[in-house]
N, C-alpha and C positions, 0 to 999 in steps of 0.2 A: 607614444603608446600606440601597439598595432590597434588593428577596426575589432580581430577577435577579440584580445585582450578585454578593449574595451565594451565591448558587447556583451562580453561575459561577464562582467561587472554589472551592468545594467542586469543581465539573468539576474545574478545573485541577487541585488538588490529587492527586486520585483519577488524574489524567490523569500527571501526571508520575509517579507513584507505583510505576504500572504502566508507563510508560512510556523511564524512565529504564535501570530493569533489563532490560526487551528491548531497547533500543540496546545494550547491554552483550553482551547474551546473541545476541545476530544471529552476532557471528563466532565462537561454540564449532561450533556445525554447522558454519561455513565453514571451518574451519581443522582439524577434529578430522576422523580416519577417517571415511569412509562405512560406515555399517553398524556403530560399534560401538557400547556403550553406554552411552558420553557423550556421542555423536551424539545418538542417537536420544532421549536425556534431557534435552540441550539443547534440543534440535526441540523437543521437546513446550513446554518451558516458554517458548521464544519462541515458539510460535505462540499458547498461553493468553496471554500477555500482550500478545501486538500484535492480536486479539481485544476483550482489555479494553480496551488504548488507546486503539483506533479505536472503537468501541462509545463512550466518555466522549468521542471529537471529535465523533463524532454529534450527540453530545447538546448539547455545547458548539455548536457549528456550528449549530442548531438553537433556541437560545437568543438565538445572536446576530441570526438573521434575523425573530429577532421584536420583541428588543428589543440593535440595536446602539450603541446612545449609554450604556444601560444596564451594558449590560456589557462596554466598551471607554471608558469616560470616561476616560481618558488618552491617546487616540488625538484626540481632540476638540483636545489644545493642539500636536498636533504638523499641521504644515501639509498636508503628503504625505497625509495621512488622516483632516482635520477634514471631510469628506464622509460624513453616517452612508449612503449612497446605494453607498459605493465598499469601507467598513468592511461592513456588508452582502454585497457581493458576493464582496470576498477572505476575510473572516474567517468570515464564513458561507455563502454559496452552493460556493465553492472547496475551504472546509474540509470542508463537507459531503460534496463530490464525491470527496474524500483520504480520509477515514475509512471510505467505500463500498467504494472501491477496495482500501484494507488490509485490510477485512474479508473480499473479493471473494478478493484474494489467499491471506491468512493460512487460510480455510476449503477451497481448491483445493488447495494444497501439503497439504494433510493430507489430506483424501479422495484424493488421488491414490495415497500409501502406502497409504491403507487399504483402497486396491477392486482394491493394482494387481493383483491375480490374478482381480477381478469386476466388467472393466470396465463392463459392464451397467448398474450400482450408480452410477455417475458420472452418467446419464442421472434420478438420482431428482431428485424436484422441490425440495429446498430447492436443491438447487446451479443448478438453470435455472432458478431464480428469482432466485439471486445473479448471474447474466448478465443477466436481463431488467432487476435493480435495477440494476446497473453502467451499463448502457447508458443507461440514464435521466438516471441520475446526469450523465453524462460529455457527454449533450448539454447536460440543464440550464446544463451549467459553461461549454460555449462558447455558448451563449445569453445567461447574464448575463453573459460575460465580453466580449460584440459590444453587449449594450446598453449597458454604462458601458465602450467602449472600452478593455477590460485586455488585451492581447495575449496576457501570458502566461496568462490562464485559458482560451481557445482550446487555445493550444497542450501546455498540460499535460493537456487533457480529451483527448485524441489518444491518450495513456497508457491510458485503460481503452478507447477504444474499440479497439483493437490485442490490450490482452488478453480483452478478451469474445471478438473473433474469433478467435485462437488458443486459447482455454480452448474454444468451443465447435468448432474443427476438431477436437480430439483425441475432447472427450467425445460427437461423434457420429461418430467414428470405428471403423468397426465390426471393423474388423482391426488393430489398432494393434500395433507392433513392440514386442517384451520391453523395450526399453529406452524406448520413449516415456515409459511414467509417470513415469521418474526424468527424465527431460529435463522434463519437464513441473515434477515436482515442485521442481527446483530454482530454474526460470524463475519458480515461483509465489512459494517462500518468500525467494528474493533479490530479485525483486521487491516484497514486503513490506517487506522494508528498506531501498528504497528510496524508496517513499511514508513510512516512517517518518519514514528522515534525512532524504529534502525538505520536509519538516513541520518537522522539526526544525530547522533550518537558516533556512528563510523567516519562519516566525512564530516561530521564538524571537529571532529578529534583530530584531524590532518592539520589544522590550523591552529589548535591550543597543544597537543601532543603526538606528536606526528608517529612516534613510535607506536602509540596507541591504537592508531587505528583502524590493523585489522586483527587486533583480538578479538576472539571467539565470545570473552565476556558482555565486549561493548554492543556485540550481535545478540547473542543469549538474553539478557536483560530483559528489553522489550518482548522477543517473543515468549518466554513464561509471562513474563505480567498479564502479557495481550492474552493468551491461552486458559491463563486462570481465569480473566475475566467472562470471555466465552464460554466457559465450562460453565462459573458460577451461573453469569444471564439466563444460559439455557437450561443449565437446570431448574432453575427457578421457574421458567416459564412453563416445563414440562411438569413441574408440578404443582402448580397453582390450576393447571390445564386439568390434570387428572383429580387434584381436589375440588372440580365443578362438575365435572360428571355423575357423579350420584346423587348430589343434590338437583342437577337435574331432571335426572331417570324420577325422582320420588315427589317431585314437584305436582 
């Protein structure tokens, strides 16, 4: 067995590892009270581990754009991906640009709780760096994904360039409404699970059905789920927000 090969085995391993238990761990914050904590216990341990996750696609992703015959020799006998040209740019350029994004996300939902009384603090440079690397990322993705003709790596790089420019309207936002962070904060860490589960869903279908996996549905999926649930949270929060305000004012 080559050293890649085998490297990238350790990736995966280390990948599902940490991986497996934040998909699990995504719906205690969504389902459990805001603000209690098991919320807040949860959060923490899904955002350490979709961190770690994405962090080991990095690196997997990274691996593969140097050596993908190496560390996809099973892809080689299936027709749809005997292209090391096209294995390259899904497996590696694409996954590259997913694991930036999860990291983009997973690192935003958390500074968001933690500065939300120093918005200031939002404006420090690792997080505007995590915008400038996002942005990069998400062209790179619809760049290779126009030179070997992938549609959908265009149109999922669309996904971070949408949140850079929403991450970066709040954090240069210089009067931001009490309830932004949390709007913010939820958009970030439900979005994290949805680059999860669309990782998980597309490239784990390479290996139980290889024909499957780049339908549009296995993509589609998680982003309505993930969408509705930001809709619903944020709604919520914008009105629970406005049903305190007159009780307020008459206090």
């Amino acid at each position: 067995m080559n050293s890649a090969h085998h490297l990238f085995d350790i990736l995966i391993a280390l990948h599902i590892t940490t991986g497996a238990p934040g998909l699990i761990a995504f719906w205690l914050p969504v389902v459990t009270k805001k603000g209690s904590q098991l919320h807040k216990v949860s959060g923490r341990a899904f955002t350490v581990m979709m961190l770690l996750t994405a962090s080991f696609a990095v690196a997997m992703a990274t691996l593969t754009i140097s050596h993908p015959i190496k560390t996809h020799p099973q892809l080689m006998e299936i027709d749809a991906f005997s292209d090391p040209v096209l294995i390259r740019g899904i497996f590696g350029w694409m996954m590259l640009y997913l694991g930036i994004l999860t990291i983009n996300l997973a690192w935003y939902g958390w500074v968001t709780v933690r500065h939300k009384t120093e918005h200031e603090k939002m404006r420090g440079p690792i997080n505007l760096a995590m915008q400038g690397l996002l942005t990069v990322a998400s062209l790179n993705c619809a760049v290779q994904g126009m030179l070997i003709q992938q549609p959908m790596m265009i149109g999922i790089s669309m996904v971070g360039f949408a949140t850079v420019a929403t991450n970066m309207w709040f954090i240069l936002n210089r009067s931001p409404k009490p309830i932004d962070w949390l709007l913010e904060h939820i958009k970030a860490l439900v979005g994290t699970g949805i680059s999860v589960y669309t990782a998980f869903f597309a490239f784990g279908a390479v290996r139980l059905m290889p024909q499957l996996a780049l339908a549009p549905i296995l993509w589609a999926i998680p982003l309505i789920i993930g969408l509705t649930l930001i809709i619903y949270h944020q709604r919520t929060v914008i009105d629970r927000s406005a049903f305190r305000r007159p009780s307020r004012s008459t206090a």
